[in-house]
C-alpha positions as CSV (number, residue, x, y, z in Angstrom):
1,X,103.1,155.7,121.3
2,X,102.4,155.9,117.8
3,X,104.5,153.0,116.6
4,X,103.0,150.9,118.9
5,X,99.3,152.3,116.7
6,X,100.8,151.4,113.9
7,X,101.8,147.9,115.1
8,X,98.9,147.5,116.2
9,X,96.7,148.2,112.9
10,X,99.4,146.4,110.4
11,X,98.2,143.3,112.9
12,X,94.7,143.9,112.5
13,X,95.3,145.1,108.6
14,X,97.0,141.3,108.0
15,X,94.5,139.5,109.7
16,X,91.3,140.9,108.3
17,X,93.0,140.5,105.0
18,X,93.9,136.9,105.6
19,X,90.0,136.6,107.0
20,X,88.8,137.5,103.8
21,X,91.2,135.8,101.4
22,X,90.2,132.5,103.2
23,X,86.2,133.2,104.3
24,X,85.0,135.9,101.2
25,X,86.8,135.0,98.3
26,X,85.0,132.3,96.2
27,X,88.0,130.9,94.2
28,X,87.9,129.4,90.7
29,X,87.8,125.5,90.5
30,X,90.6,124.4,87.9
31,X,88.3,123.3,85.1
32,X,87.3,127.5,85.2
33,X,90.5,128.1,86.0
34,X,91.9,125.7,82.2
35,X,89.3,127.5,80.1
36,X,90.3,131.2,81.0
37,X,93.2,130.6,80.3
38,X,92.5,129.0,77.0
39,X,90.7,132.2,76.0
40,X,93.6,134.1,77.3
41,X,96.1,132.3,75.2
42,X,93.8,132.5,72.2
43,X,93.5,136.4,72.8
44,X,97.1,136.8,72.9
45,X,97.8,134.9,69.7
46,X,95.6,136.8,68.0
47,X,96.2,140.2,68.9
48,X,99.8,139.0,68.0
49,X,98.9,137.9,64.6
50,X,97.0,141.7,63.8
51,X,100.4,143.5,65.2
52,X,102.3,141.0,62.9
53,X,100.6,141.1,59.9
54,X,100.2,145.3,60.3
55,X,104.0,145.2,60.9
56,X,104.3,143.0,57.4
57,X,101.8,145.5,55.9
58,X,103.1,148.5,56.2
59,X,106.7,147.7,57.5
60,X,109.5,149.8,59.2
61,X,110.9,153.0,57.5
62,X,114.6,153.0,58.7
63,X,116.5,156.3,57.7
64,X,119.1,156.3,56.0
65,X,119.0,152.3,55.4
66,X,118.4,151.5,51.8
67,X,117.6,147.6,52.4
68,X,115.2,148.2,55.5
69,X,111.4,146.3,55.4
70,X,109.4,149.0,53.5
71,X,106.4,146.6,54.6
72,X,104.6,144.9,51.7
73,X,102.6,148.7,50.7
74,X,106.6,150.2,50.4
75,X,107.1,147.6,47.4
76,X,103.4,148.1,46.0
77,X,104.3,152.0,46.2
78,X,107.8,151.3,44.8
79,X,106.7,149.1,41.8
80,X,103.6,151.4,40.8
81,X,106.1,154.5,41.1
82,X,108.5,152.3,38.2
């Protein structure tokens, strides 16, 4: 008897769902639709461009590896220590 419950309120779950996908939701046109997703793809490039230009900053500091990116402070730090 229970499965037959269940059944019964997956039905009513999918429907009620679909109701309010079609009938509640007011959907963006594609002009919105263009510009957020300009603004999204600026976003991204620059929050890309700060994580780059921290990783150039202050670089990686590989153990052990003599030729690994110091970042561009590792060479300031290494020519003011000369």
């Amino acid at each position: 008897m229970q499965s037959k419950n269940t059944v019964a309120s997956f039905k009513t779950y999918l429907s009620e769902s679909y109701n309010e996908l079609v009938h509640k939701v007011s959907w963006p046109t594609w002009k919105e639709l263009q510009s957020s997703a300009i603004v999204v793809l600026i976003s991204a490039l620059i929050l890309s461009l700060i994580v780059f230009l921290m990783d150039f900053i202050f670089g990686v500091h590989n153990m052990g590896v003599s030729n690994a990116w110091k970042g561009l402070l590792g060479y300031i730090y290494k020519f003011l220590g000369q």
